[in-house]
C-alpha positions in Angstrom: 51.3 184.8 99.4 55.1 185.0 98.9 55.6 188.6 98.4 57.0 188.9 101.6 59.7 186.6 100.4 60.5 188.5 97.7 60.6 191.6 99.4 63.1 190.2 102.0 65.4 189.3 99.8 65.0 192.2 97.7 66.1 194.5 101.0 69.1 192.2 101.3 70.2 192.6 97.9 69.5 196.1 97.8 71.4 196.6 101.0 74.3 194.6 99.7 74.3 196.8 96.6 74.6 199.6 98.3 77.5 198.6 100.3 79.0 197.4 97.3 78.8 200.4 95.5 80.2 202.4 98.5 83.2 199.7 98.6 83.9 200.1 94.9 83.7 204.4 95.1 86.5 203.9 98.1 88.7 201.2 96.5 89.2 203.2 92.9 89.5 206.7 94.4 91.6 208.0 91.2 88.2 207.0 88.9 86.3 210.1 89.3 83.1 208.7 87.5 83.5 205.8 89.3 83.9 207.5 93.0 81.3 210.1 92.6 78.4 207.8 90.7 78.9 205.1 92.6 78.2 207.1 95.8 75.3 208.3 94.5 73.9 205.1 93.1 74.8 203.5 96.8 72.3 206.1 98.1 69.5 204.9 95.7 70.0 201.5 97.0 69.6 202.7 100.6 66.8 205.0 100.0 65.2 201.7 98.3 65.8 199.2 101.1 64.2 202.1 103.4 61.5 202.0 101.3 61.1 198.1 101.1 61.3 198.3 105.3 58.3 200.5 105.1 56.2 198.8 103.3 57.4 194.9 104.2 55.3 194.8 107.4 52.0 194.6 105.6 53.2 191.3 104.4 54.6 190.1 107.6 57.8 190.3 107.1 60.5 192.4 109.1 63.6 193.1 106.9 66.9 193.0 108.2 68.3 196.5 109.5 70.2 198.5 107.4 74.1 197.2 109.3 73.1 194.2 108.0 73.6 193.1 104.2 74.8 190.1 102.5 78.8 189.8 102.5 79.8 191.7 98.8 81.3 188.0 97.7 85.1 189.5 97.4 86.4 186.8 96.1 88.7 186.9 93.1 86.7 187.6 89.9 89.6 187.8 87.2 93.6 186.5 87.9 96.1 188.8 88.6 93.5 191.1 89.9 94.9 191.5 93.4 97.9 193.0 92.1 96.5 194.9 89.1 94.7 197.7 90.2 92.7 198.0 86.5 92.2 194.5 86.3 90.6 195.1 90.1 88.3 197.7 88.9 87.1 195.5 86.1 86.3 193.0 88.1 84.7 195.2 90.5 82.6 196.8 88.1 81.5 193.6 86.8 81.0 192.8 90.5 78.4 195.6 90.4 77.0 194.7 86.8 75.8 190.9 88.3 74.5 192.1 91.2 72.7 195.1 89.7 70.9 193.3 86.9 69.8 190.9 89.6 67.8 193.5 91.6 66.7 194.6 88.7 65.2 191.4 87.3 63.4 191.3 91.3 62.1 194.7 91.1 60.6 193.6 87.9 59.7 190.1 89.9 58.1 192.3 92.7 55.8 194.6 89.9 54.3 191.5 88.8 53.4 190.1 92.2 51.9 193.5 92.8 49.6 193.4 89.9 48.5 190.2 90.6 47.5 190.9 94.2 46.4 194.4 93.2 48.6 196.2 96.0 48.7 199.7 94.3 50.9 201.0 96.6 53.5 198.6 96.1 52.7 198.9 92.3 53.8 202.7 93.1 56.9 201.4 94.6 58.3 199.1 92.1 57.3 202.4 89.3 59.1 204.2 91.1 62.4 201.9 92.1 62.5 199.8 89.1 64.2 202.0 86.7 66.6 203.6 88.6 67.5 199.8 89.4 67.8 199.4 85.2 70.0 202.4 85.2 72.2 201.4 87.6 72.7 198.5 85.7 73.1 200.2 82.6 76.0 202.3 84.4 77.9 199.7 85.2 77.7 198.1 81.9 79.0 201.5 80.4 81.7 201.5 82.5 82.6 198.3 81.4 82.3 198.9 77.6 84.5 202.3 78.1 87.0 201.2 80.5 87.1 197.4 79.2 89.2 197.5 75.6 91.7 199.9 77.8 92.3 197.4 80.5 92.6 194.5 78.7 94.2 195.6 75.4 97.1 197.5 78.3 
């Protein structure tokens, strides 16, 4: 069985979201939404990978600890962004857009898996973390839609 694959990687990507989202909230302190939401949506991610650590085990697997996600990948995402500080929070919300929609596509991943294996309690667990995955996604994009035609229309 390879859910415990996907339930290690899904720990590290929900780690690395939430450190990402707790990046993003300090870098663009003047962005209210942005500070506040973000903060909040980095706490969903940690209250999933939590939950991911609790139930991994029973697959064999041992998730990384919580210190330890992926690097965010801060590379340069659009030019001139390291001296533009709305061009930096475009890219960083799009930063958060990529990487949400992929744990969102792997909590969907994982709720498959579970059916097929018949785990109900991780078919409780992707219920319950899959859509607040979709609507962090969903966030980001909205921020994106608002904040885009300002930014690059400026």
């Amino acid at each position: 069985m390879r859910i415990g694959v996907a339930l290690r990687e899904l720990h590290r990507s929900e780690s690395a979201l939430s450190a990402e989202f707790l990046r993003v909230a300090g870098r663009h302190p003047q962005e209210h939404e942005v500070r506040h939401v973000a903060g909040d949506l980095a706490a969903w991610s940690r209250d999933h990978a939590l939950t991911i650590a609790g139930i991994a085990p029973r697959y064999g697997v041992e998730p990384d600890g919580p210190g330890s996600p992926e690097p965010s990948g801060e590379g340069r995402e659009l030019p001139g962004e390291e001296s533009d500080a709305d061009l930096l929070l475009l890219a960083d919300l799009r930063r958060l857009y990529r990487m949400s929609a992929g744990v969102a596509l792997d909590w969907d991943l994982l709720g498959q898996g579970a059916r097929v294996v018949g785990d109900s309690g991780l078919i409780e667990v992707t219920r319950r973390c899959a859509p607040r995955s979709v609507r962090r996604m969903r966030w980001a994009r909205g921020m994106l839609r608002a904040l885009s035609p300002q930014i690059l229309a400026g």
